[in-house]
C-alpha positions in Angstrom: -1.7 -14.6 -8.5 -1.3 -18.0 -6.6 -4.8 -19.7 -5.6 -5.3 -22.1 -3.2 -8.3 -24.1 -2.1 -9.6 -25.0 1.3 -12.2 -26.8 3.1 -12.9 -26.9 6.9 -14.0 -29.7 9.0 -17.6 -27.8 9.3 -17.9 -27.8 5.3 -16.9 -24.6 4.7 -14.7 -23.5 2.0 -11.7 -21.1 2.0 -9.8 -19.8 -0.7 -6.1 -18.1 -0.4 -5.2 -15.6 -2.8 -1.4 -14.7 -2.5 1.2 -12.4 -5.2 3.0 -14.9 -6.9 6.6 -13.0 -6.1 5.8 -13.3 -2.1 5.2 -17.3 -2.1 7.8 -19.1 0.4 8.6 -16.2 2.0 7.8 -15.3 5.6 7.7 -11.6 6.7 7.8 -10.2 10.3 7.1 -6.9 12.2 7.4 -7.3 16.1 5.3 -10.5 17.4 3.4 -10.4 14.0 4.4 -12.9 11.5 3.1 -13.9 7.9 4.3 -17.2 6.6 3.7 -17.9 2.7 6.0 -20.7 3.2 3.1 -23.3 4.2 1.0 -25.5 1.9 -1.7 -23.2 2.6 -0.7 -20.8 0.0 1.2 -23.1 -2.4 -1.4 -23.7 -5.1 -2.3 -22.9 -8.9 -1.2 -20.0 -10.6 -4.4 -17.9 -11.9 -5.3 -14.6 -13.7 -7.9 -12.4 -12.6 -11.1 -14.1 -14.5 -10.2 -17.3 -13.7 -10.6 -16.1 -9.8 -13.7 -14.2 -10.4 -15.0 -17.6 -11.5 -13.7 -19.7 -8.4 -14.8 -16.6 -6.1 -18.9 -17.8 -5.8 -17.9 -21.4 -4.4 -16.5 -19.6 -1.0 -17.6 -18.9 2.2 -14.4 -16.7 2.9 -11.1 -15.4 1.4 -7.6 -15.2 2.5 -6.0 -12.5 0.7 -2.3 -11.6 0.7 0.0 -9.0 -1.7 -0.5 -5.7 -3.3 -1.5 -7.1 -6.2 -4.2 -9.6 -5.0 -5.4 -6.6 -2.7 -6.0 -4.7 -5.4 -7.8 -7.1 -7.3 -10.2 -7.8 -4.0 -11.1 -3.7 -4.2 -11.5 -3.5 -7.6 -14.0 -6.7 -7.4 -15.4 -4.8 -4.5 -14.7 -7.8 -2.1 -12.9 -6.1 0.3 -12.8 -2.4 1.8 -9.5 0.0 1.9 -10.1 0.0 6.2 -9.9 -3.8 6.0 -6.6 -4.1 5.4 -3.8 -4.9 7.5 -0.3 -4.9 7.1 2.9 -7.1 7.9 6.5 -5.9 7.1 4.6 -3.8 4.5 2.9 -6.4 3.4 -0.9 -5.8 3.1 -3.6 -8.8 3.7 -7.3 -9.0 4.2 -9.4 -11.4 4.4 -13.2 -11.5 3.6 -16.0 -13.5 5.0 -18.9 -14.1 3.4 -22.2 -13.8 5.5 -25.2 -16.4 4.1 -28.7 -14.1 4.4 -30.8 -15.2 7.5 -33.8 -14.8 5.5 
């Protein structure tokens, strides 16, 4: 899986998680498009425990691919109903929600 690290103007940090075999392509279904061409998704190459150590540092993920879906639900990031799909192409993404107390 590709990995990719984000921060926002507000501080926040994001990071995309996309199948290796899908990077620089772009997949459409009607007026619904998915790029993976972008610079967004174009990072470091990582297996699954590398992730899980990168995953605490982030307020959200951006999750793309069968594979990296998987890996969300297994890590229980992520639920089954969350997932939408593009040209067959499932993504998710997964905020994380800082306790109010």
């Amino acid at each position: 899986m590709i990995i990719k690290l984000h921060t926002t103007h507000d501080g926040k940090s994001i990071l995309a998680i996309c199948d290796s075999d899908l990077l620089g392509k772009v997949y459409e279904e009607g007026e619904l498009q998915l790029d993976l061409t972008s610079n967004f998704y174009n990072g470091k190459e990582m297996n699954e425990p590398e992730i899980l150590k990168e995953i605490s540092k982030f307020s959200s993920l951006n999750i793309v691919g069968q594979k990296s879906i998987n890996f969300a639900i297994k890590q229980e990031l992520i639920e089954k109903t969350n997932i939408k799909k593009i040209a067959n192409v499932p993504y998710a993404i997964c905020v994380f929600v800082e306790s109010l107390e």
